[in-house]
N, C-alpha and C positions, 0 to 999 in steps of 0.2 A: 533551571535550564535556560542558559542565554540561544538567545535565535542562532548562533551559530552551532550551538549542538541539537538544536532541534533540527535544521537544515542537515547536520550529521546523520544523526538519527533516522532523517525521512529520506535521503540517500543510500545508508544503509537496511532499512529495514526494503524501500524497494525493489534494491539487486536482489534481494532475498529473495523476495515474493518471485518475480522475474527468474529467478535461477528457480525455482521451485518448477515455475511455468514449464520449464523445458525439459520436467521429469518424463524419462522416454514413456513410459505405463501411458500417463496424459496424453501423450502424441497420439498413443498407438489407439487407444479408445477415440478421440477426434479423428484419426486417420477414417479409424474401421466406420465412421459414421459419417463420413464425410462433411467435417466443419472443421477443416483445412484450411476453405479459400474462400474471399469473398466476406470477408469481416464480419464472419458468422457470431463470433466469440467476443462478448465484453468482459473483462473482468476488472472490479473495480473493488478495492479496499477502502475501509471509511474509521478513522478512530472517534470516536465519541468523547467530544468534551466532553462532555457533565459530568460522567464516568472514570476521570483521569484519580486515580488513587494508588497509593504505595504506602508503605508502613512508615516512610519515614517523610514526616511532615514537609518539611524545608524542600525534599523531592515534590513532592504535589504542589507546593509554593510556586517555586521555579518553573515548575512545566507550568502552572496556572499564568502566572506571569509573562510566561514566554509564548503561550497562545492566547494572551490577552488582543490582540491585534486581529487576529483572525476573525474574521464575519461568522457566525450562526453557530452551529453547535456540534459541524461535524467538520474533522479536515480528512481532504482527499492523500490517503498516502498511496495507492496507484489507482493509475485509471489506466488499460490498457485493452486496447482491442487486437484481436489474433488476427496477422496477416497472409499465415500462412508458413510462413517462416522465422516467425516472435511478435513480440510485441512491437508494434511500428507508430 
């Protein structure tokens, strides 16, 4: 995986998580408990290097290779705090 499909990949996979965020059910349970406002809400994703495996070898290469760069052993694929109105 060259850093520009990992950059893909952490672009995609975040809208996702973020379109996840704004499942109405979610609102409506933070509404009814009021952590709405006030940056009550973190929500953050973590991929664990060490852990990077797939069945097909040259895959776990690639992605190993292409988070060779990366500091420690976790990348952040979101970090977002609730503003109320999404993630901000």
């Amino acid at each position: 995986m060259t850093s520009t499909k990992l950059e893909q990949f952490t672009q995609e996979f975040q809208q996702a998580v973020i379109d996840a965020l704004y499942n109405p059910k979610l609102l409506e349970i933070c509404q009814n408990y009021g952590l709405m406002e006030g940056n009550v809400l973190k929500f953050q994703c973590m991929l664990n290097l060490k852990n990077v495996q797939s069945e097909d070898a040259t895959v776990v290469q690639e992605i190993k290779d292409a988070l060779q760069e990366i500091p420690g052993q976790e990348l952040v694929m979101v970090n977002c705090v609730w503003c109320g109105t999404g993630c901000c």
